[in-house]
C-alpha positions in Angstrom: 80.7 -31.8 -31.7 77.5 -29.9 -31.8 78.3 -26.0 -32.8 75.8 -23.3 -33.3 77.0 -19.5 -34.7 75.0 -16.9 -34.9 75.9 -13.8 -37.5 74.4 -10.6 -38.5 74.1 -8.5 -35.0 75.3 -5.0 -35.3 73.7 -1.4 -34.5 70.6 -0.5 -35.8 68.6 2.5 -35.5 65.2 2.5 -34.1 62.7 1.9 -36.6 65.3 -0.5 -38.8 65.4 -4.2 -39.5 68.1 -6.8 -39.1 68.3 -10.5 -40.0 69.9 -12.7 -37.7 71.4 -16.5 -38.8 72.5 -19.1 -36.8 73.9 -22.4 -39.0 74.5 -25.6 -37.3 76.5 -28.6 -37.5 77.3 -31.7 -35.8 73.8 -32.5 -35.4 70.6 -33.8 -37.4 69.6 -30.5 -37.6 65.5 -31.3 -39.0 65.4 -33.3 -35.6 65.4 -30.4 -33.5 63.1 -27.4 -32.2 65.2 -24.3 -32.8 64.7 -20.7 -31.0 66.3 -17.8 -30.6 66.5 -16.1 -26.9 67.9 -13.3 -25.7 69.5 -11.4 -22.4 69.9 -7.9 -22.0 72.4 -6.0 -19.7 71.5 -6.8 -16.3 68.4 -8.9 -17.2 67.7 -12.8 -17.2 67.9 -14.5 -20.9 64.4 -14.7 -21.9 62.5 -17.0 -25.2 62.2 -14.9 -28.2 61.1 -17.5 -30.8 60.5 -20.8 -31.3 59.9 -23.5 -34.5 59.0 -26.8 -34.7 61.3 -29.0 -36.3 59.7 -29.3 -39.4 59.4 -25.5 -39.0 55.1 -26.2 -39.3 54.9 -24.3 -36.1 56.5 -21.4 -34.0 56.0 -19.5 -31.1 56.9 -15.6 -30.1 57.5 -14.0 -26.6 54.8 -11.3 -26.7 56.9 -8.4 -27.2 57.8 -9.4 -30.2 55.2 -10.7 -32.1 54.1 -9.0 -35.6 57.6 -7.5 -35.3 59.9 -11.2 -35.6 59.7 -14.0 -37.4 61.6 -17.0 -36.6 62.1 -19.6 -39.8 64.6 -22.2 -40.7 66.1 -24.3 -43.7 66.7 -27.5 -43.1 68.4 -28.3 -46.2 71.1 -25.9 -45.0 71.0 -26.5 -41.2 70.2 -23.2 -40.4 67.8 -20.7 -38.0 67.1 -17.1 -39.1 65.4 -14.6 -37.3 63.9 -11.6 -38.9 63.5 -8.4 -37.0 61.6 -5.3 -37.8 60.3 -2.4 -36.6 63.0 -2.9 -33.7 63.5 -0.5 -31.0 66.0 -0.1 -28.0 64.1 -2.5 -25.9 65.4 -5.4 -28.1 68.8 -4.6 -27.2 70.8 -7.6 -25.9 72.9 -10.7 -26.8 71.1 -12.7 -29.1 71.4 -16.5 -28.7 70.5 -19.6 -30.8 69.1 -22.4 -29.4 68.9 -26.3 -30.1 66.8 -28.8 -28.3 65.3 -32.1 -28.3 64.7 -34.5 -25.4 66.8 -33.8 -22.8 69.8 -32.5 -25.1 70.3 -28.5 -25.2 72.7 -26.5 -27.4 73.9 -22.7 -27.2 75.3 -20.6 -29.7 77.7 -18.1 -28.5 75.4 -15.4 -29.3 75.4 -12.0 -31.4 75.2 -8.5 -30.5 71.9 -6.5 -31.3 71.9 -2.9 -30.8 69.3 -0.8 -31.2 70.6 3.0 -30.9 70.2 6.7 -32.9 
């Protein structure tokens, strides 16, 4: 059974940083693209990062680049995403994402919020 958990969400002020994990299991984890998306109240989930299996490439949603970076450990089946410079625009449910093919896999998600 694939599972995906995301940790470290939480309140940050404007201006701070957070690093978000997401460790897998029940999959060959090097075999699949990894991203991280997001959805914010009253909004469709949108693509925040993306990395190549191998992790030789990634991707970023425009409002985010030079602020995330999206990396990953294969040796311990796990996605991070580092955030800086965040503001209250980035608020929302944070969600990891597994691909490959035709199969797609969902974390549960973590809470980011970005508040004085």
């Amino acid at each position: 059974q694939v599972q995906l958990v995301e940790s470290g969400g939480g309140l940050v002020q404007p201006g701070g940083s957070l690093r978000l994990s997401c460790a897998a299991s029940g999959l060959t984890f090097s075999n699949y693209i990894m991203g991280w998306y997001r959805q914010a109240p009253g909004k469709e989930r949108e693509l925040v990062a993306l990395i190549t299996n191998a992790g030789s490439s990634t991707d970023y949603a425009d409002s985010v680049k030079g602020r995330f970076t999206i990396s990953r450990d294969n040796a311990k089946n796990t996605v991070y995403l580092q955030m800086n410079s965040l503001n209250a625009e980035d608020t929302a449910v944070y969600y990891c994402n597994a691909r490959i093919l035709h199969m797609n896999y969902w974390g549960k998600g973590t809470l980011v919020t970005v508040s004085s």
